[in-house]
N, C-alpha and C positions, 0 to 999 in steps of 0.2 A: 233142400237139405239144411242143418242148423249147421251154422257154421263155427269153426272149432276156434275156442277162442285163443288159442296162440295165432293164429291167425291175425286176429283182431288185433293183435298189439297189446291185448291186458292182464298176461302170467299165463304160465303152462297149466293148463290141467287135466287129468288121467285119458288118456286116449279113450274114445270110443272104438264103436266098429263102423260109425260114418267116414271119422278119422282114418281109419284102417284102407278103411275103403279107398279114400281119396288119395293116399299114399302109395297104395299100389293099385291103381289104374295103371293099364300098362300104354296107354295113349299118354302124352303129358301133356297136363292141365295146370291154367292159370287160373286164380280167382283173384278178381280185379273190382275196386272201386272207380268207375270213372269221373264220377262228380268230384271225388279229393284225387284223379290222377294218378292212383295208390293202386299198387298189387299187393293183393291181401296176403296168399301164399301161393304157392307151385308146389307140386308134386315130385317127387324123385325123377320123374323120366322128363318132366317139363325141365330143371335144375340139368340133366345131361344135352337133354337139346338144345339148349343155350348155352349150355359151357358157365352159368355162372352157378355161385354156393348160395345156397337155399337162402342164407340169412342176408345175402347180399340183392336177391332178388327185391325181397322185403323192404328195403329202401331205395328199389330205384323204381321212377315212375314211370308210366306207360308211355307219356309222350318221352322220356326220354332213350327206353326201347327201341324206338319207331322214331326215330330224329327225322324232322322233315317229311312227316307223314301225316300233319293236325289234320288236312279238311278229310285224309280218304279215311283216319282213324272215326271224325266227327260221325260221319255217314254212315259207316259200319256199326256206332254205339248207339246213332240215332233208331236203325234197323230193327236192333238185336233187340231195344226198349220196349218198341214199338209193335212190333212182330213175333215175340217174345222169344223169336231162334231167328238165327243169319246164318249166312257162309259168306266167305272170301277168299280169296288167293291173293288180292293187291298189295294184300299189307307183308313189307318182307324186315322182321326183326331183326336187332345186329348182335352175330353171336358173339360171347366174349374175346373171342378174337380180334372181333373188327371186321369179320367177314359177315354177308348180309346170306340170308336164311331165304331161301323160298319155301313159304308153307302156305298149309291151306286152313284157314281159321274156321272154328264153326263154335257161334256163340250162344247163351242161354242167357235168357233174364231168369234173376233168385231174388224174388224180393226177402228183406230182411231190414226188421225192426220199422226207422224210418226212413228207408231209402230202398235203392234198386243194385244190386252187384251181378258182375256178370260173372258165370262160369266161362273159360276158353278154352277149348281143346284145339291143340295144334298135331297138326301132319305133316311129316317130310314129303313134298313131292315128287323131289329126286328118287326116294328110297321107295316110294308108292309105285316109281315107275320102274325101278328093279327088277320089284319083283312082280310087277304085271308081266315084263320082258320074260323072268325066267321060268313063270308060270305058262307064259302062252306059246304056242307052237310060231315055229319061223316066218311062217307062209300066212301065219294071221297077226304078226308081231305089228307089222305097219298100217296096216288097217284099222287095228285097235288102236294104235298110238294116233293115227289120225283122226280117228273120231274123236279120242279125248284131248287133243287140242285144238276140236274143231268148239268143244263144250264150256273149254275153259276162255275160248274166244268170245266165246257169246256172254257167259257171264263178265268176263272180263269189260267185253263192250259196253256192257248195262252199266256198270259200275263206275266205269267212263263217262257216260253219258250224264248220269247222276250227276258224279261230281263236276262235268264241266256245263253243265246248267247252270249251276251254283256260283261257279264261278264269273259265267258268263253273263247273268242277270245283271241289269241295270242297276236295280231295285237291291237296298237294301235286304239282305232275310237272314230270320236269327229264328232259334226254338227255345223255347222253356219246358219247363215239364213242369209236372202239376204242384209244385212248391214253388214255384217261381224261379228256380235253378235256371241259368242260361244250358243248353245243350251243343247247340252250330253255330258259326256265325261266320256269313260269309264275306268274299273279300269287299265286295260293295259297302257294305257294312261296316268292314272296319275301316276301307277310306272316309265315309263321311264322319264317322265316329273317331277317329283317331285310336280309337283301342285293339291292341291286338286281340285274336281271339283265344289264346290262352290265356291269355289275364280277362275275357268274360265267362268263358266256359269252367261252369261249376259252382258260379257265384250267382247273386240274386241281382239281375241285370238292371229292375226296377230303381235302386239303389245307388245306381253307378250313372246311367244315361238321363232316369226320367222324374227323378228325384222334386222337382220344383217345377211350378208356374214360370209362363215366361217375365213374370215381373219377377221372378227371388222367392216367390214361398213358397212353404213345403205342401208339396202333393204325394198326400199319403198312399200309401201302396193298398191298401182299401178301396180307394177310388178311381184304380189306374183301370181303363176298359182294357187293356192288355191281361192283365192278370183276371180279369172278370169274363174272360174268353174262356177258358177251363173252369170257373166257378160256375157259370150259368150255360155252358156250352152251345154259348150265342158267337157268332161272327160281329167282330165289333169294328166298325169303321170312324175314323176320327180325324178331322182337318182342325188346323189352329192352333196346333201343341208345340214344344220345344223337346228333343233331347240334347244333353249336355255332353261336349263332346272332352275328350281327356284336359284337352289343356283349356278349359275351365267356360268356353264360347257357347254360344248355343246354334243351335241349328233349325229352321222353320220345318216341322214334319208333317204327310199327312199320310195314315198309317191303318192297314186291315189286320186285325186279329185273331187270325180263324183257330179254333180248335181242334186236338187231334185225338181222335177215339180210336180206343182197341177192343175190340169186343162189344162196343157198346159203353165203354167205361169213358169218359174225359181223361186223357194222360198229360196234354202239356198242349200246348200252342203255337202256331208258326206265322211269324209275325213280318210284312214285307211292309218297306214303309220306302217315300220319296222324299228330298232336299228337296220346298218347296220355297227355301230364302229367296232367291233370285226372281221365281212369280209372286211373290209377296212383294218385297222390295219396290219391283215394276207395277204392280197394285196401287203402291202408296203415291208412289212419284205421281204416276195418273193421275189419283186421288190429288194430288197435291196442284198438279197442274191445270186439272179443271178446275180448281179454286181460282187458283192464279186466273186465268184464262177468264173467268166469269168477275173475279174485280175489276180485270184491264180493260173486259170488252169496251165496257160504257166510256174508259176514258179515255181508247184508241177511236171507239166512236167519234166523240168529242174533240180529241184532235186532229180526225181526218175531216170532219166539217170545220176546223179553222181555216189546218191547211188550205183547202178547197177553196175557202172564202180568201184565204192568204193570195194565192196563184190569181185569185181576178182582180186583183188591188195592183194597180199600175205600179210599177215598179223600175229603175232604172235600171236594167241588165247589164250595162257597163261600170257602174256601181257611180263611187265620184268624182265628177267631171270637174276637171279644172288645172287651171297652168300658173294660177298665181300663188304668190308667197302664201295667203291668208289657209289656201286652200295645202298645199306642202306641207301647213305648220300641222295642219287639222292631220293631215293623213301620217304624217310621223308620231302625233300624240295616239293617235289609232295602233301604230305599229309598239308603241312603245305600252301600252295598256294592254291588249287582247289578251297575250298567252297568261295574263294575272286574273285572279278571282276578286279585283277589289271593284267596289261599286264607283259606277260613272254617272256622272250627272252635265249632261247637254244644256247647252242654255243657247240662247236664240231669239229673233223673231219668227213669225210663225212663215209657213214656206221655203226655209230655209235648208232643208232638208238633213232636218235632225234626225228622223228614224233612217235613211241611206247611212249615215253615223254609225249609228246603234249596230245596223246590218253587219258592218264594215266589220267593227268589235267581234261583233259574233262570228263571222265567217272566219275571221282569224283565230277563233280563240278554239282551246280542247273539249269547247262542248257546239261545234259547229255540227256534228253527227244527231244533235238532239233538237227541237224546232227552237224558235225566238218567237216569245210568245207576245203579240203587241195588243196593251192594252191602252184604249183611248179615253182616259180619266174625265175627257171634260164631255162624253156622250154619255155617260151612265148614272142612270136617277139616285138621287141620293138616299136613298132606300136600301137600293139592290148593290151600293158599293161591297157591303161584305157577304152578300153571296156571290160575287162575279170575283171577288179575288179570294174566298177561300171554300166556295162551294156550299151547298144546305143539303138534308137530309129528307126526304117524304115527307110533309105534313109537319113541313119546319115555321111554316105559314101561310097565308090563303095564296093559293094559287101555285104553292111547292105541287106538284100532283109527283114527281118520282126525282131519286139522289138525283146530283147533281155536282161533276166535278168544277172545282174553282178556277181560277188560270193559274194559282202557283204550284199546283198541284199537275195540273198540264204541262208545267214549263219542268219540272222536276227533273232535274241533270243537264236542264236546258240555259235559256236566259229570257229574262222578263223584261221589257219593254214595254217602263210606263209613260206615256206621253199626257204632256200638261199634266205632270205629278202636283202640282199647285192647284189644281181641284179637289183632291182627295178630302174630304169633309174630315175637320179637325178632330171628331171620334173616333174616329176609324186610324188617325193617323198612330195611337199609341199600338194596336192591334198590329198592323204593318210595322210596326219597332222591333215587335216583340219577334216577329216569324224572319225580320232579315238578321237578329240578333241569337236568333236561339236556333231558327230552323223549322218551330213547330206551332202549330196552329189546330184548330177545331172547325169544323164544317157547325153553318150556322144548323143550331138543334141537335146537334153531338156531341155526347163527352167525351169520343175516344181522341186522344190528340195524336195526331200527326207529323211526321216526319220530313221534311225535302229537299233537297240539295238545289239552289235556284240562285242566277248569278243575274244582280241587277242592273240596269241601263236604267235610269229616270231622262226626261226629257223636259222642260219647261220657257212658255216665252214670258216668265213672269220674273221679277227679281226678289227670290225667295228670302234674301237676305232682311229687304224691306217688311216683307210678310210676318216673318220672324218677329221682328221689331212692332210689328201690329198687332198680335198674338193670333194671325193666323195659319199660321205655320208652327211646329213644333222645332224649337231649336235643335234637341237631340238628335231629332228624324232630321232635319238638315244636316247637320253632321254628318251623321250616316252615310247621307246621297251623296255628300259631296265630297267626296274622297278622291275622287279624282276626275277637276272639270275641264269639259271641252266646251269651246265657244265655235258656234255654228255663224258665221261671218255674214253679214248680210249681203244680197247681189251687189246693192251700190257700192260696196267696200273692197269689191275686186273684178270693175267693169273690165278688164281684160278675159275674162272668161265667159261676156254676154254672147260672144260668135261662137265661142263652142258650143254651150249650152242651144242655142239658138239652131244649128245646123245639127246636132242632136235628135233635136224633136222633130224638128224640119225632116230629118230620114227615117225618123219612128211613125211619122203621119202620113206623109204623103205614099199613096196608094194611086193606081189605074183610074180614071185616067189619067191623074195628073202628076204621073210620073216627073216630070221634066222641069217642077216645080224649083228654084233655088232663091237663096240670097243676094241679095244684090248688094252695092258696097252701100248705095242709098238706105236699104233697110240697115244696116247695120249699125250704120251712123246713127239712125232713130232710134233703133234701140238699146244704143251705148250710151244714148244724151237722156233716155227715160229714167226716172226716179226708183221704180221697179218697188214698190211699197208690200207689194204682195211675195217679191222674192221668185226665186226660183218657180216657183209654182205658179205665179203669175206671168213671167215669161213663156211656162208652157202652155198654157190657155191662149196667149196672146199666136203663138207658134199654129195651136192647133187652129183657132178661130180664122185668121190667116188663110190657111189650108183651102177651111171650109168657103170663103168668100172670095178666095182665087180666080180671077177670072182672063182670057186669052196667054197663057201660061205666066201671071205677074202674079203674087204672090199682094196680099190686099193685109198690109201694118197696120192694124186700127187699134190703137193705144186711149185708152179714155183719158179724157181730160181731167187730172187730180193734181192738186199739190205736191209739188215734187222737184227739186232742181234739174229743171229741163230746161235748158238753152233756147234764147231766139230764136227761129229759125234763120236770120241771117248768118249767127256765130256757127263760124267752122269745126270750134272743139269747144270742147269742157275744159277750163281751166284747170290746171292741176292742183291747184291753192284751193278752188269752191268747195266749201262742205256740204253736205246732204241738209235739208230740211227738213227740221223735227217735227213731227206731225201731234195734235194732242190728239186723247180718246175719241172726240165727235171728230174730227176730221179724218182718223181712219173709220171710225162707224159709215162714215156718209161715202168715203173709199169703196167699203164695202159693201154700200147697198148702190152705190154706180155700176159696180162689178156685176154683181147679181142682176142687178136691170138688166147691163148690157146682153150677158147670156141669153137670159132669158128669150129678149128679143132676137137675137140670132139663132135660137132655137123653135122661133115660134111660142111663147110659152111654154114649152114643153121640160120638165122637171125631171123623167122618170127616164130610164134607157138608153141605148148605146149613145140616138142622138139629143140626148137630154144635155140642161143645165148642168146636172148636177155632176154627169160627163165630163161634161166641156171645163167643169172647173175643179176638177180631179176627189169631187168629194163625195159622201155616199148621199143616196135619196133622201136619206132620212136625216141626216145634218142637215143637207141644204133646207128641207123641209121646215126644220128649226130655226134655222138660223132666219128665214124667212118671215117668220111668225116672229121670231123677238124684232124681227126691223119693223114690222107692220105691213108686208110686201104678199101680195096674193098674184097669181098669175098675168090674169086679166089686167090688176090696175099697177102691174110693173110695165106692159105693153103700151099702157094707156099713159104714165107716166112719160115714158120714152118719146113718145109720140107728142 
């Protein structure tokens, strides 16, 4: 029917007989806008069943007829659209009173112009059931009433069921109609969205939720597969989108857009869509953490084969042994450095046991959780110094074959432990300025620079002060090191600590059978009047050697004959006044190729393994190897020498 334009809101003009018509229907009818919310007009008998004045009906809106009724109103206007007639009974309008109405709706879709209005005819139930009552006889009165409460059960059930789907979905679901008009929108829906559903319903929903990319630009409603679901009356599925939810956030969505036909026609869309932030999110992190995961491998690799190599390196489990002042001073300068970040520089002779020092440091300090990473500056060729402290990259030069983490990069949160820092080739020394000063360095054959938090220990039996003064040492990089030094005491400077040390290794060595091996006060004396040139470490070789030449449970001291202030053997003690003998370069060189003889010989020759030389005198195969070849010392004619 054309609709009467008083109706419409735009001036009165001359009644028709459609007008006429619709005025006295003697059922009372609404005619209703649902997109604007608007009741167009009502009829006289509609105007008594509501108890309100025609002109007042005219501005009040549907939902506010029907207060607290949106989703079962949604569902009924979705029907009627859709279907192009409904009935209901759910919906009960509130009469001008304030008393609520049971009727029974039965609706019409009228298209008109550009849009869809509905006709509404309503019925009193009560009054329906009047006069069913007065019309039917007594004996059939309950029977009838039972079946039609049995009808209105059923329908009621459906319409039930309807709306508590809706409700009850997980899933987001909304409808448009074929202007892109929102129609429903359920509760799902508008928790993730934040929008109520009367502030979507009637509006163009594209505009409100899906407006932009998830970077900020605008995504034109042309290109929304939502709206392209009733243009081309395809089911559109789409992962990787955002909608925008009220208070301005966005949301990860992945979303179906089925189309919904009436006849054959495309009418509008209904569109179910899931929050998929939280599997995206946990996507990236993944993503993020197999990165992670794939840079550390190589350099948890790398530092479990330190480790590894770390744990077979003899080590003193008791850490440092000793009862005299020299050794007090040392382990208060230890306690009073640790918990600080400033760099230590060890000074010494060599044996003396500067890295148990260093250990000490670290164990004390807040990065004991992260390894001490020891590097031996005077084993590494002078070539490979700056890829062994800051790593190369593939095909950085002949024989790179893949990366390659450095040690300060390994030591990173940790601490670095450089021994005989007075080797480090005076090139190299401005490179190592710059990464304890700034922090940051380059892998040889990379430009990316690098980051790392690394707390230094130097260590040296050299007097770098002199070196300095030579130019070969960098004054600055001394500086640096020596912020704060410890002096590692040599054995002869606190011969009160030779029996402990002594009876130490003594119980680190001795194994089955020769359990029952000890000290005697005679060894003791020997080795309290020895000059101990080798230190600490020569005392334990002498310990283990001992061990190994034990014979009827005695305990066999063979101390080489070297320069050294070593008493008569007639004299009972060491003066206390006698000073040590300063020994020059050739006469520890020849020290040390006595040393190396001797092992040798008590090894048999033998250089490589548990009961090797190189064993027996706590050093690796491959030093002693060295060290062997600069004395001019081959197996065979160190044997033949001894001999």
């Amino acid at each position: 029917m054309e609709i009467p334009q008083r109706g419409l809101g735009v001036g009165e003009r001359e009644a028709d007989l459609r007008t006429l018509a619709f005025d006295h229907l003697a059922e009372a009818t609404l005619l209703l806008d649902p997109q604007a919310d608007q009741i167009v007009d009502a009829n006289p008998a509609a105007c008594t069943l509501l108890g309100y004045d025609r002109a007042l009906l005219r501005e009040t809106k549907i939902t506010t007829l029907h207060a607290g009724q949106l989703p079962a109103l949604i569902v009924f206007t979705q029907a009627v659209f859709d279907r192009g007639s409904y009935w209901t009974n759910s919906l009960t309008p509130r009469h001008a009173t304030g008393q609520q109405l049971r009727l029974e709706y039965t609706g019409s879709r009228i298209p008109h112009e550009d849009r869809m209005l509905m006709l509404l005819s309503m019925s009193d139930l009560e009054e329906r059931r009047r006069r069913y009552v007065d019309a039917t006889a007594e004996d059939h009165m309950r029977s009838g009433l039972a079946e039609w409460q049995r009808v209105e059960r059923v329908f009621q059930d459906i319409e039930r069921e309807n709306q508590l789907i809706l409700r009850a979905a997980g899933e987001g679901i909304y409808g448009v109609n074929a202007e892109g008009k929102t129609t429903f929108v359920n509760p799902a829906a508008e928790r993730m969205l934040g929008w109520a559903a009367e502030e979507l319903v009637g509006k163009e929903i594209h505009t409100i939720v899906h407006h932009s990319y998830p970077d900020g630009t605008h995504y034109p409603d042309h290109d929304c597969p939502i709206y392209a679901a009733f243009r081309d009356g395809a089911v559109h599925t789409v992962e990787g989108e955002v909608f925008w939810r009220k208070d301005g956030t966005t949301v990860w969505v992945e979303y179906t857009s089925t189309p919904i036909r009436d006849r054959g026609v495309v009418v509008g869309a209904v569109i179910v869509f899931r929050d998929v932030s939280q599997r995206r999110e946990a996507d990236e992190k993944l993503h993020a953490a197999l990165t992670e995961v794939d840079r550390l491998r190589e350099r948890l690799e790398l530092e479990n084969a330190y480790l590894q190599e770390e744990i077979r390196i003899e080590t003193n489990p008791r850490g440092i042994i000793g009862q005299s002042e020299a050794i007090q001073k040392t382990l208060r300068q230890v306690k009073l450095v640790a918990p600080t970040a400033a760099a230590v520089l060890i000074t010494g002779e060599s044996g003396t046991g500067k890295e148990l020092i260093a250990r000490a440091i670290h164990e004390d300090s807040q990065r004991r959780d992260r390894p001490l990473i020891r590097v031996n500056c005077a084993a590494i060729p002078r070539e490979l110094f700056e890829s062994e402290f800051f790593g190369h990259v593939k095909g950085a030069f002949t024989g790179a074959l893949r990366d390659r983490i450095g040690r300060f990069e390994l030591a990173d949160g940790g601490t670095l432990f450089l021994d005989e820092v007075g080797e480090i080739p005076l090139e190299l020394q401005g490179k190592l300025l710059r990464v304890l000063q700034e922090g940051n360095f380059e892998r040889v054959g990379e430009e990316r620079t690098r980051t790392v938090d690394v707390r230094l220990i130097a260590a040296t039996n050299r007097d770098l002060k002199q070196e300095v003064q030579r130019g070969r040492f960098r004054e600055d990089l001394y500086f640096r090191l020596n912020v704060f030094p410890i002096e590692s005491v040599p054995l002869r400077e606190r011969r009160e600590d030779i029996p402990l040390l002594a009876q130490h290794f003594l119980m680190r060595e001795r194994a089955e059978p020769k359990s029952g091996l000890r000290l005697s006060e005679g060894d003791v004396r020997r080795l309290s009047r020895y000059g101990w040139p080798g230190n600490v470490r020569e005392l334990q070789n002498v310990i283990e050697r001992a061990v190994i030449l034990a014979q009827n449970g005695r305990l066999r001291i063979d101390l080489p004959d070297a320069p050294g202030p070593n008493l008569a053997p007639g004299d009972g003690r060491q003066g206390s006044d006698e000073r040590p003998t300063v020994m020059t370069s050739a006469e520890l060189r020849d020290l040390e190729r006595s040393n190396i003889i001797a092992a040798l010989a008590a090894c048999n020759g033998k250089v490589f393994g548990a009961s090797g030389a190189a064993a027996m005198l706590d050093i690796k195969p491959t030093t002693l190897a060295s060290r062997m070849k600069a004395l001019g010392l081959a197996a065979g004619r160190a044997q033949a020498s001894l001999q």
